[in-house]
C-alpha positions in Angstrom: 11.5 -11.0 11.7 10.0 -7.4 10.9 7.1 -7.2 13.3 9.0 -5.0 15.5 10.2 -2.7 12.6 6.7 -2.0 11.3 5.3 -1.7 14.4 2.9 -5.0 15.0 2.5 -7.2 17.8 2.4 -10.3 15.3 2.6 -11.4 11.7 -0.1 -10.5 9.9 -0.2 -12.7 7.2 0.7 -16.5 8.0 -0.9 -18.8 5.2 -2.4 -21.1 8.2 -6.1 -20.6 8.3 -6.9 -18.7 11.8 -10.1 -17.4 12.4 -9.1 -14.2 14.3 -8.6 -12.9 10.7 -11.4 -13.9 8.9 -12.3 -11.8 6.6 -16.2 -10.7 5.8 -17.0 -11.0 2.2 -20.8 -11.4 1.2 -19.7 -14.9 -0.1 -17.9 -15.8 3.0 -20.8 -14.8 5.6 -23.2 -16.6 3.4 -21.3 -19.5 3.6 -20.5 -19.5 7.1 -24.2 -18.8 8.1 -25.5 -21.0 5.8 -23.7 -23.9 7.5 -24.4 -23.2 10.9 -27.9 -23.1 9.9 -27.7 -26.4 8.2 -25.8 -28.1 11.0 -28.3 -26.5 13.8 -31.2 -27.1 11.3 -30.6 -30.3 10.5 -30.7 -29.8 7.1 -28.5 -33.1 6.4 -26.8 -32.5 3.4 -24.3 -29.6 2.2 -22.0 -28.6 0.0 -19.1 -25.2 -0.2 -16.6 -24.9 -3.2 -13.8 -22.7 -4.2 -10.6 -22.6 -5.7 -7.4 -23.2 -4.0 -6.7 -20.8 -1.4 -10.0 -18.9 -1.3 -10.3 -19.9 2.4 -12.2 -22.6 2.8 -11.1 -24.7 5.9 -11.0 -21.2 7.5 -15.0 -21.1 7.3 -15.1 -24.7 8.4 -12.7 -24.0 11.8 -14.6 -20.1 12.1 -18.2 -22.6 12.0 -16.8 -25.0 14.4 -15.9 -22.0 17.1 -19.7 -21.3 16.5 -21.0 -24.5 17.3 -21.9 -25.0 20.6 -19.3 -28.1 21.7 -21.4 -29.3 24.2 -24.2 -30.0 21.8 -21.7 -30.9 19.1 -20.0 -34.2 18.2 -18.1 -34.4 14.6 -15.5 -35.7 12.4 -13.4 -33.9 10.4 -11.9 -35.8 7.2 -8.9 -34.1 5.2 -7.5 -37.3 4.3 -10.0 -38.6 1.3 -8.3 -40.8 -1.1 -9.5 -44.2 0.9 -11.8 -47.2 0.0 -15.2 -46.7 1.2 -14.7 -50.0 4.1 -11.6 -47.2 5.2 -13.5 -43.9 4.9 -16.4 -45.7 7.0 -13.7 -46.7 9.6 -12.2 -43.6 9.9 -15.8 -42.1 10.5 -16.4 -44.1 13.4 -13.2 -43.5 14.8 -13.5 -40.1 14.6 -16.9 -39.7 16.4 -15.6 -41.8 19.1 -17.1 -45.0 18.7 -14.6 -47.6 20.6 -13.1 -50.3 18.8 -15.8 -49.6 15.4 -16.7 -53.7 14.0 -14.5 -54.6 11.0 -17.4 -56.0 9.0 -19.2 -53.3 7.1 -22.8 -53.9 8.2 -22.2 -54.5 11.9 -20.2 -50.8 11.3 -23.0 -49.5 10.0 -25.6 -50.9 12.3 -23.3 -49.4 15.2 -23.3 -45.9 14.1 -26.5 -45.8 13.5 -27.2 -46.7 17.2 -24.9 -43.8 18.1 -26.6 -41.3 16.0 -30.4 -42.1 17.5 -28.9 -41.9 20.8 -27.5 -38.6 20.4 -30.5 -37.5 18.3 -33.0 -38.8 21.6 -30.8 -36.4 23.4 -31.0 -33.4 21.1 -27.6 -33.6 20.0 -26.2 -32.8 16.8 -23.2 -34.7 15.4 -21.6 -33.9 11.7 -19.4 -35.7 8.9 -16.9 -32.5 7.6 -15.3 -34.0 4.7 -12.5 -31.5 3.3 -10.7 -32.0 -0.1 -13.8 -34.2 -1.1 -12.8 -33.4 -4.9 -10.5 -36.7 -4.4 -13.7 -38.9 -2.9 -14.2 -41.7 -5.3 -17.7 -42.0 -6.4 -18.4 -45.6 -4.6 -17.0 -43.9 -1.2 -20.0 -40.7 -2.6 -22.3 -43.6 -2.6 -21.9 -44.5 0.9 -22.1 -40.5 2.0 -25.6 -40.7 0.4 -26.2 -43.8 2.3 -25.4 -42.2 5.4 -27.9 -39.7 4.5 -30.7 -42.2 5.0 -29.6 -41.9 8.5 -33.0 -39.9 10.1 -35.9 -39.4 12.0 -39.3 -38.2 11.0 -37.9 -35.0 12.5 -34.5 -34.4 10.8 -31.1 -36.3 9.8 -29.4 -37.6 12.2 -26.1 -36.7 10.8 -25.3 -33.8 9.4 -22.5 -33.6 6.0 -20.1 -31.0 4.6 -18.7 -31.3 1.9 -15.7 -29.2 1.2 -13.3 -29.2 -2.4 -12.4 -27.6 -5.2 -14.4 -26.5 -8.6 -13.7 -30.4 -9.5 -16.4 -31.3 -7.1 -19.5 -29.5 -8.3 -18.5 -31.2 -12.2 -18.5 -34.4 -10.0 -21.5 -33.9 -8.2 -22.9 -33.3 -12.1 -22.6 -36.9 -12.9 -25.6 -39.0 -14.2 -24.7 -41.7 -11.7 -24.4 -39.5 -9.0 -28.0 -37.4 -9.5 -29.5 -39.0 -6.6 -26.7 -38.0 -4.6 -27.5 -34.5 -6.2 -30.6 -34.5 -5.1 -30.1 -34.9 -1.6 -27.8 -31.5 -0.9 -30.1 -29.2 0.6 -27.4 -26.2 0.7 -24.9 -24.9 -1.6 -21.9 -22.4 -1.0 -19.3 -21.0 -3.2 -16.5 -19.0 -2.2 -14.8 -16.6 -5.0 -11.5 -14.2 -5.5 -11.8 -10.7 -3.9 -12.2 -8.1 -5.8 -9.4 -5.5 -6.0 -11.5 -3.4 -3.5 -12.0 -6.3 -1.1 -8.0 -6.9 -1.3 -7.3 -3.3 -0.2 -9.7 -4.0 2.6 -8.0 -7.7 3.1 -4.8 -6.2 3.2 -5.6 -3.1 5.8 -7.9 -5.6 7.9 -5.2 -7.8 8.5 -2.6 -5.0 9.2 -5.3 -3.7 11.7 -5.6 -7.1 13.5 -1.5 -7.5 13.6 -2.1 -3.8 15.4 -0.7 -1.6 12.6 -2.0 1.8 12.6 -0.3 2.5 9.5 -1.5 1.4 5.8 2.2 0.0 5.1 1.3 -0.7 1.2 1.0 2.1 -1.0 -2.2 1.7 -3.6 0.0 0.6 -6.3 1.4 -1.8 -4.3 -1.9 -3.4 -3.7 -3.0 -3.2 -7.2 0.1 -5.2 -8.2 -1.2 -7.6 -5.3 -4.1 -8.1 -6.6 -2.7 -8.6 -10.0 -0.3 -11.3 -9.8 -2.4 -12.4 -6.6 -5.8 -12.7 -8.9 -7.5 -12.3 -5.9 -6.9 -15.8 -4.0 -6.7 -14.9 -0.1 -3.5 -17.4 0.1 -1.2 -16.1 -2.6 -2.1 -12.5 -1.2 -0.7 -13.3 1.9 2.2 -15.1 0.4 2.8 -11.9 -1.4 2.6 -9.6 1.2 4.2 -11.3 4.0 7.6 -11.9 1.0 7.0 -8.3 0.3 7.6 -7.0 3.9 10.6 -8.8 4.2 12.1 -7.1 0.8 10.8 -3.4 2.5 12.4 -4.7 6.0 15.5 -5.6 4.2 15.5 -2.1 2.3 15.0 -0.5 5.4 11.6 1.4 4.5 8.5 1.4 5.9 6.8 1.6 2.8 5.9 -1.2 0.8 6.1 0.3 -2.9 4.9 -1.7 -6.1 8.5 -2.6 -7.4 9.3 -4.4 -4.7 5.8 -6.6 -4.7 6.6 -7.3 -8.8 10.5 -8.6 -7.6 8.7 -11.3 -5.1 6.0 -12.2 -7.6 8.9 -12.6 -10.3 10.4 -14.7 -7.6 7.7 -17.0 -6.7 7.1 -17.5 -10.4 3.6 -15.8 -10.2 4.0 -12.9 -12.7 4.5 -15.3 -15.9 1.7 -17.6 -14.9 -0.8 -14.5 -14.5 0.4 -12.5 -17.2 2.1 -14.0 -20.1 4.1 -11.9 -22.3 3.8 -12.0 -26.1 6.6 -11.5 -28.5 7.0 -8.0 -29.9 5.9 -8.1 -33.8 8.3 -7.5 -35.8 8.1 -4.6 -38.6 8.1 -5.9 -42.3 11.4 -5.5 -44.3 12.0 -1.7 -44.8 9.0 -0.5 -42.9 10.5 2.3 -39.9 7.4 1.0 -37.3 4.2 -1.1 -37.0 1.0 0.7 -37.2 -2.2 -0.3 -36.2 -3.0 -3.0 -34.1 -2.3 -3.0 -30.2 -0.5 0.6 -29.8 2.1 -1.1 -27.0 2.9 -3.9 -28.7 4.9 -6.4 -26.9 4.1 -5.6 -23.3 1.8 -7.2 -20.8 -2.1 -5.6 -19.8 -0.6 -5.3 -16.3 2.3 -3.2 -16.8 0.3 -1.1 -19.7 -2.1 -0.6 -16.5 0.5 0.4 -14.2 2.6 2.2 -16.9 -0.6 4.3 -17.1 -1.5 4.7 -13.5 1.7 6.0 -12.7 1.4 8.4 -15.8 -2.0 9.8 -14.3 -1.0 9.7 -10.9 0.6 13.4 -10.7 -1.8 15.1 -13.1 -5.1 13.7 -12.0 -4.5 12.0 -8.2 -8.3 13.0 -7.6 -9.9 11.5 -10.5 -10.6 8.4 -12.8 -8.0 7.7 -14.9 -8.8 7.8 -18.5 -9.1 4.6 -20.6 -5.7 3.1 -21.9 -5.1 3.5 -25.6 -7.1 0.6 -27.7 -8.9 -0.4 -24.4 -11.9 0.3 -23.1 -12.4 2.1 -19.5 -10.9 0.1 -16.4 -14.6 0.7 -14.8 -17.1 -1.9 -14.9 -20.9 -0.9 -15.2 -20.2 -0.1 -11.0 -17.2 1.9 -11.1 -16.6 0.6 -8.0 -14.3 -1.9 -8.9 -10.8 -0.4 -9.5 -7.9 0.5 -7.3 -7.6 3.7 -10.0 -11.2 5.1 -8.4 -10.2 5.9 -4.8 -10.1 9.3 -3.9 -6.8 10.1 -2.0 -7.5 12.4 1.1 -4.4 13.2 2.8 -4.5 16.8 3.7 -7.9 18.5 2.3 -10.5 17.0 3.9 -12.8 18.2 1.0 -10.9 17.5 -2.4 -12.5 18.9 -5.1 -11.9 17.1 -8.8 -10.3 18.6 -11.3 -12.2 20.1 -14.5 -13.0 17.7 -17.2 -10.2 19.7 -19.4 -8.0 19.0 -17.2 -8.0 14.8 -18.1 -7.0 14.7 -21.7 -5.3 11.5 -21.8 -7.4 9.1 -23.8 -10.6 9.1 -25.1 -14.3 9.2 -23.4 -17.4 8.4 -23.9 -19.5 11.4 -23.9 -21.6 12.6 -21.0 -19.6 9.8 -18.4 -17.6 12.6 -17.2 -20.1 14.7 -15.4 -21.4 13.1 -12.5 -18.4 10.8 -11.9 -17.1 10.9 -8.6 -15.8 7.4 -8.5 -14.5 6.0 -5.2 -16.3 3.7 -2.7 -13.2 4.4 -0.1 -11.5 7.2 1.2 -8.0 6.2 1.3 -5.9 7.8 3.9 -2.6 7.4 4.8 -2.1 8.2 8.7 -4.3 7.3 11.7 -6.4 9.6 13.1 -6.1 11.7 16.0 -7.7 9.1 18.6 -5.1 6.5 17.9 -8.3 4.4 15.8 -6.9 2.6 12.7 -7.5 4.8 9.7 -10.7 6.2 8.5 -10.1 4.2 5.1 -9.9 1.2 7.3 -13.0 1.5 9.3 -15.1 2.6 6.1 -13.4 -0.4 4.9 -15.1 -2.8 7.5 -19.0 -1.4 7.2 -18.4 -1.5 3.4 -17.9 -5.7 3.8 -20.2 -6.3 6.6 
């Protein structure tokens, strides 16, 4: 609908997991990597986590484009909630093996037979078992069975599993500590960070062939907001957001109009809860003490403010909120309010301490501050390359 209008060849962010934009965080490589090891090592047993959305079946479909095919036989489960006799059935189905026995230990004795020939062979064949949060624990029990599956050399069939957070306090179980025991590899995939969302955001535009940042950095901080983070709602976000600038008729995807899809979708409420205003005793003119904007959320206080700071100080941090501490965590590389904005001056110099008088500091951070792991630009370069801020960006990740 607006890929022609903002200039890209495609959509950049559908909410179906494709690997051409899989995006680099230290948690993701680690998982990914870790896999393929365990797979090609024949590590037998492993298990990656994450909440919903954090882009797990993308690692699983970005491992299975590394795997060699040739040398690679699996079956994928996404459908868990079955009876162990079922779950075994499917198995054996889904590795191939024609017309799989109905009685249990025939099934059994039949994949084995399958596995030791492709192990004499040098072949690896895995069990990827997604939304495993939902496995009962007697169908667990057989996985661990199936571990028992081996040689003197390795296991002769390789298991992911893949869930939610539910799993790992599953996998905690006193009945299920042998089970436990047997998981040689453990991955967990987390939000992104608000820098890693700018980068998300830009990588994805880059990969749709935008030259052209499209959100403005409040934009993306109110992404990352009502987002938290979670790859999926992100691109939910943005995609809904592009259509509301497309619809304007703008090319510029401004913060308002990311808060009137979140509103839509229901998101800002759940993320950000609004309490009610106190109310001032009888004959008392105003409240005093206490939070000093009573009555309004910690994300519109923080945008409130950034906006505030935005034409006085564009160069530097902005100063702590009233009654809060310092946006900055022990890093200061965290926050979408510590980029530097280059647009013109190649060489921007920050402004005087004086000069940031908003708020309160704590004394001696303000001299060797130059916060800003990104240089945020908002044109491509000269050589038709995405944007600087983009490239520094993609070696910051990888």
């Amino acid at each position: 609908m607006y890929a022609s209008f903002f200039k890209l060849q495609r959509s950049p962010f559908e909410i179906s997991p494709d690997p051409q934009f899989f995006f680099r965080t230290d948690a993701h490589n680690e998982a990914l990597a870790g896999l393929y090891y365990g797979i090609c090592g024949h590590k037998g047993f492993m298990v990656m986590t994450g909440e919903v959305g954090t882009g797990k079946t993308l690692v699983v479909r970005c491992l299975l484009q590394l795997l060699d095919q040739k040398q690679l036989n699996y079956a994928y489960m996404f459908c868990t909630r079955l009876s162990s006799g079922e779950f075994l059935q499917e198995v054996a189905s889904d590795l191939g093996i024609a017309e799989p026995p109905r009685s249990k230990s025939q099934l059994l004795r039949q994949l084995q037979a399958y596995l030791l020939r492709r192990g004499e062979k040098g072949l690896y064949t895995a069990l990827i078992i997604d939304e495993a949060q939902h496995l009962e624990t007697d169908v667990l029990e057989e996985i661990r069975l199936l571990t028992n599956l081996e040689t003197s050399r390795g296991k002769l069939l390789q298991i992911v599993l893949v869930g939610q957070p539910e799993l790992d306090a599953t996998l905690e179980s006193y009945n299920l500590r042998q089970l436990k025991q047997r998981i040689a590899m453990r991955f967990q995939l987390r939000p992104l960070s608000e820098v890693q969302t700018q980068c998300y955001i830009w990588d994805r535009l880059r990969q749709a062939g935008s030259h052209d940042p499209i959100f403005s950095l409040l934009a993306i901080h109110s992404v990352h907001v009502h987002s938290g983070g979670i790859p999926r709602l992100i691109n939910i976000l943005c995609d809904n957001a592009l259509i509301s600038a497309f619809a304007a008729g703008t090319t510029e995807v401004t913060d308002v109009m990311v808060d009137g899809v979140a509103a839509d979708l229901c998101l800002t409420e759940r993320n950000h809860p609004r309490k009610p205003a106190p109310q001032p005793a009888s004959g008392t003119a105003e409240v005093t003490g206490g939070d000093p904007w009573p009555g309004i959320s910690e994300y519109d206080k923080e945008k409130t403010h950034y906006k505030s700071v935005a034409t006085a100080n564009p160069l530097g941090d902005p100063p702590a909120l009233p009654g809060r501490q310092s946006e900055f965590d022990s890093s200061g590389n965290q926050q979408i309010a510590g980029f530097r904005r280059i647009e013109k001056d190649p060489s921007p110099q920050l402004p005087s301490p004086s000069s940031l008088s908003l708020g309160e500091r704590e004394e001696g951070r303000r001299g060797d501050r130059v916060r800003g792991p990104l240089a945020v630009a908002v044109s491509p370069s000269a050589d038709g390359q995405p944007p600087k801020s983009l490239r520094l960006c993609r070696r910051m990740i990888t």
